[in-house]
C-alpha positions in Angstrom: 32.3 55.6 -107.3 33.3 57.0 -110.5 29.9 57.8 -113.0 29.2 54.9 -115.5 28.9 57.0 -118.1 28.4 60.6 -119.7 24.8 62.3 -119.7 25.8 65.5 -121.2 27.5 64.9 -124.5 28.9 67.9 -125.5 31.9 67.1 -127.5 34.0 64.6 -128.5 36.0 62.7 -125.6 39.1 65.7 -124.9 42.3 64.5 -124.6 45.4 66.6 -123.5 45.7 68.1 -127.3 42.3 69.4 -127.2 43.0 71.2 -123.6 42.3 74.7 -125.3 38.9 73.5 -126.4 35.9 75.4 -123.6 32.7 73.5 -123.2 29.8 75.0 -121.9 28.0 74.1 -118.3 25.1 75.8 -119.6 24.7 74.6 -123.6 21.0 75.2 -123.8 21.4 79.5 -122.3 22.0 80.1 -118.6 19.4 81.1 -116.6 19.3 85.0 -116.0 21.1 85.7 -119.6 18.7 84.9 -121.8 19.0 87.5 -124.6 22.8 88.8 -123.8 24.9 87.9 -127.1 27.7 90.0 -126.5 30.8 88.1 -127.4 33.3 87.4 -124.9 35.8 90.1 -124.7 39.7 89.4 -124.6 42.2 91.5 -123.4 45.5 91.2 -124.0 48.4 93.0 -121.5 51.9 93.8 -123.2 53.9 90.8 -120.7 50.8 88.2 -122.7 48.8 88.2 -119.5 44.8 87.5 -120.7 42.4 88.5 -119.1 38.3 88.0 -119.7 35.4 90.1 -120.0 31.3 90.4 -121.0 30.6 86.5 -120.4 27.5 85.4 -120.8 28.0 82.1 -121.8 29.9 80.1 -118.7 32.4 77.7 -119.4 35.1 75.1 -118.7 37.9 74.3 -120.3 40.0 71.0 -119.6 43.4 70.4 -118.7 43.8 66.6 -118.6 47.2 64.6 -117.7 48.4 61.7 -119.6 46.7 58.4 -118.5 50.0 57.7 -117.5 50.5 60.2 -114.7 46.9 60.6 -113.6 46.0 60.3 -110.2 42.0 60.8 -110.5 42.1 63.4 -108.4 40.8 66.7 -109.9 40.3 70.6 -109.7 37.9 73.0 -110.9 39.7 76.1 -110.8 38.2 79.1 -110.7 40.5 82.7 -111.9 40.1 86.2 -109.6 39.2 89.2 -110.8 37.4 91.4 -108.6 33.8 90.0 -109.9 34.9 92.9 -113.1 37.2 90.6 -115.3 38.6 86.8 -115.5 42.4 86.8 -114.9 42.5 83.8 -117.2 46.5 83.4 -117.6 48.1 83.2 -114.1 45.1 82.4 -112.1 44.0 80.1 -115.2 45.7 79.0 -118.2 49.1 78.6 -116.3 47.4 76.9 -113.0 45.7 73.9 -115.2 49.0 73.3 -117.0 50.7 72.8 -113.3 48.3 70.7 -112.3 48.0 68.4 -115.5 51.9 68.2 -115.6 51.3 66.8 -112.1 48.5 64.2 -112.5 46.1 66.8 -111.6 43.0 66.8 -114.3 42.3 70.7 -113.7 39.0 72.4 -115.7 39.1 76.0 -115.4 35.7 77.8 -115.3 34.3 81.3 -117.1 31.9 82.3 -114.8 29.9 85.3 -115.0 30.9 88.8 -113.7 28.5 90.6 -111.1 30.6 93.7 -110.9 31.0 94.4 -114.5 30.1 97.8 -115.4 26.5 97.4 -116.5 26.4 93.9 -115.2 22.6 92.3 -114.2 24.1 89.1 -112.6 25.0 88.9 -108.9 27.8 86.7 -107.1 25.2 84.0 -105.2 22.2 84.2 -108.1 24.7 83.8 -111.0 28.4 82.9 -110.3 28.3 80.5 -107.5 25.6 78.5 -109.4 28.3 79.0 -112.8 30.8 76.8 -110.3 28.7 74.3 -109.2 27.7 73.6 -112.4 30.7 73.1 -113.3 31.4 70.7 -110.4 28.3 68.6 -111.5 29.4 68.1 -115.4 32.3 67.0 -114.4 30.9 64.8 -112.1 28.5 63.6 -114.3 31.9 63.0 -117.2 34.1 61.9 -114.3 34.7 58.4 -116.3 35.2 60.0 -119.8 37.7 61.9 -118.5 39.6 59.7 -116.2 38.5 61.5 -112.6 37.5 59.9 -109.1 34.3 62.1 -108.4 35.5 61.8 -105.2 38.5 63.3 -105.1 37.2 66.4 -107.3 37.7 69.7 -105.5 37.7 73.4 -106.3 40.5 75.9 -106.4 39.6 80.1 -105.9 41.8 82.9 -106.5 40.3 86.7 -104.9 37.0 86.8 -106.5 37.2 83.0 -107.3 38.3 81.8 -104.0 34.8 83.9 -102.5 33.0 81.4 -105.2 34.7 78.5 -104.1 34.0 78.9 -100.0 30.5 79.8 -101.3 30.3 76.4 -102.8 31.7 74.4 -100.0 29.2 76.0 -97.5 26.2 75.2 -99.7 26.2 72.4 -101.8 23.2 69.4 -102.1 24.1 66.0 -103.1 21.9 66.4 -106.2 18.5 64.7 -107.0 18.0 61.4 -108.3 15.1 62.1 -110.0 16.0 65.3 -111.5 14.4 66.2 -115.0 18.2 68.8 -115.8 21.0 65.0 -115.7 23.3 67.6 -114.5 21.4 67.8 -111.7 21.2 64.3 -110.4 25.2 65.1 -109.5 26.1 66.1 -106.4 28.3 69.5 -106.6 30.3 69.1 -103.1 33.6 69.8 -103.4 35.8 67.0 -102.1 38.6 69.8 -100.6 38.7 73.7 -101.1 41.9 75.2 -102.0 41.1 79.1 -100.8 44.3 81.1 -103.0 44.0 85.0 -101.1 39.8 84.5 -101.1 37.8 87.6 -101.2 34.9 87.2 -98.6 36.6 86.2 -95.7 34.5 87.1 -93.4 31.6 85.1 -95.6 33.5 82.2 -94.5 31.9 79.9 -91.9 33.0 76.3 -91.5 31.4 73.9 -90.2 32.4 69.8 -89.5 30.9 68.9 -92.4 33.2 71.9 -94.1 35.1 70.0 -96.9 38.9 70.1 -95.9 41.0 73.6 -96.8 43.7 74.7 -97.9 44.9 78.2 -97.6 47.4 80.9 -98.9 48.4 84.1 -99.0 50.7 86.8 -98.2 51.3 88.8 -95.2 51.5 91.7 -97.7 48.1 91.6 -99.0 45.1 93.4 -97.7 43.9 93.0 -94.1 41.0 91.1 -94.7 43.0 88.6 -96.7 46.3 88.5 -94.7 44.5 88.9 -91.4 41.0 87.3 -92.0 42.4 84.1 -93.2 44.2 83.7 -90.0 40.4 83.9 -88.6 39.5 81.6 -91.0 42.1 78.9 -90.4 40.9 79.1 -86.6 37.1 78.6 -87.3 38.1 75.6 -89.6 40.2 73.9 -86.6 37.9 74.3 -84.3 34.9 72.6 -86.5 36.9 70.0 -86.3 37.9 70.5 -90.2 41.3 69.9 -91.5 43.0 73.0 -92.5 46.2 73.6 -94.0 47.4 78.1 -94.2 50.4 79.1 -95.8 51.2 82.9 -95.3 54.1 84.3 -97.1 56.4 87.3 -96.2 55.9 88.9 -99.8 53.4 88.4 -102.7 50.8 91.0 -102.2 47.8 90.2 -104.1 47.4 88.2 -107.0 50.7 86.5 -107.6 49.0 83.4 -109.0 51.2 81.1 -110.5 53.5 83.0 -113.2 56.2 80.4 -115.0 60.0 81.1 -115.1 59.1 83.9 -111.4 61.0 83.1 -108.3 60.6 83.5 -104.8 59.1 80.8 -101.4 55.7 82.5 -102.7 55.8 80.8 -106.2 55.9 77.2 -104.5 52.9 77.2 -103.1 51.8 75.3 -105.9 53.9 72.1 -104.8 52.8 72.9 -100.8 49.3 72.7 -102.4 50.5 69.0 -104.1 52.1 67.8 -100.7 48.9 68.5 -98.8 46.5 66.8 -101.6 48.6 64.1 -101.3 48.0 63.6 -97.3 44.3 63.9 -98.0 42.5 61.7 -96.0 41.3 59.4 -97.7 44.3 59.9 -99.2 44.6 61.2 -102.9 47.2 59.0 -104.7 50.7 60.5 -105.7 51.8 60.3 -109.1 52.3 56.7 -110.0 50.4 55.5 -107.5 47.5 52.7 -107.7 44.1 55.2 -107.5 
């Protein structure tokens, strides 16, 4: 059932122009960086590849398809970086482009960094709460922006993908009575789309797991290449469905760069396919929601 209306008005209704535009899951501070007002710090490699630094100040930013092509469905999306840096370009920027161009409404979070030199936050005190956040405002903006709340998932890359198994192993279906709005959302990923996780041996489905999909290469570290294997297992038998794609080359990190070749850079459209077979099934572009 989508959400009658929006409890956290934090800007103007976005529409695909305004995609660039972050808003804050946190507007009032987050909890645990109170006094940090170091900007945000962006890096810029020679190839135009961004990558993120020093936040303190979590965010999402929106990638919303036309109302023509939208499908309802949604992903919050959340870049790699070893728990140091955001890789906000291919494992961001570029991903929520894909998916808007597909019907997908994508919002791609800045959550805060627990292995930044000097860093006080820590990866299940700080950044898992940063992404379920972020599942709840949408949630709780669903109708504003043209999303079925229940078919909003989460997508992880490395460090991102260790976030978004986190999430789908603990999640609450929010509080009705709940003084925070936010909160009164529940922040349970619909489906978990695990990109070469970090953590994999974090990873412990259950049947009420949210369905998974997986990918990586065969050339990327042992734990990734050979723990997701484990992983897939453990999902099938919970009784959960599972999707793994492993791919002869990649290593680590290969994201989703635009105008690169190769079976590894479709795993975008495998990712599509498999939303599509969702059960209940997520409508294909053009389809009645």
């Amino acid at each position: 059932m989508k959400a009658l209306l929006s409890l956290f008005l934090l800007a103007a209704p976005l529409h695909a122009a305004d995609a660039s535009d972050p808003i804050l899951i946190w507007p009032d501070g987050a909890p645990g960086s109170e006094g940090k007002t170091d900007p945000e710090v962006v890096i810029t490699s020679a190839n135009g590849d961004q990558k993120v630094t020093t936040v303190h100040k979590p965010s999402i930013t929106p990638y919303l398809p036309a109302k023509d092509k939208a499908t309802g469905a949604a992903v919050v999306v959340a870049p790699g970086g070893g728990h140091r840096e955001l890789q906000v370009t291919f494992e961001g920027k570029n991903i929520g482009e894909w998916l808007s161009e597909h019907g997908i409404a994508a919002f791609v979070v800045k959550y805060r960094l627990a292995r930044e030199t000097g860093s006080t936050y820590s990866i299940d005190g700080d950044a898992v709460p940063d992404l379920q956040r972020a599942i709840r405002l949408v949630r709780s903006r669903a109708s504003e922006w043209n999303v079925n709340p229940d078919t909003l998932g989460v997508m992880g890359f490395s460090a991102g993908g260790e976030l978004c198994s986190a999430a789908s192993m603990n999640y609450d279906a929010g509080k009705p009575d709940a003084a925070d709005p936010l909160d009164r959302f529940s922040d349970r990923p619909a489906f978990q789309a695990l990109i070469y996780p970090g953590g994999t041996s974090r990873i412990v489905p259950s049947k009420d797991s949210p369905p998974a999909f997986l990918c990586a290469s065969i050339n990327d570290r042992p734990d990734i290449s050979e723990g997701l294997t484990k992983v897939y297992l453990d999902f099938k038998h919970a009784g959960v469905p599972v999707e793994l794609h492993l791919y002869t080359d990649g290593g680590h990190g290969f994201g989703y760069r635009k105008g690169k070749t190769g079976p590894v850079y479709g795993w975008l459209d495998r990712f599509n396919e498999w939303m599509v077979n969702l059960k209940p099934a997520i409508p294909a572009k053009g389809e009645d929601k």
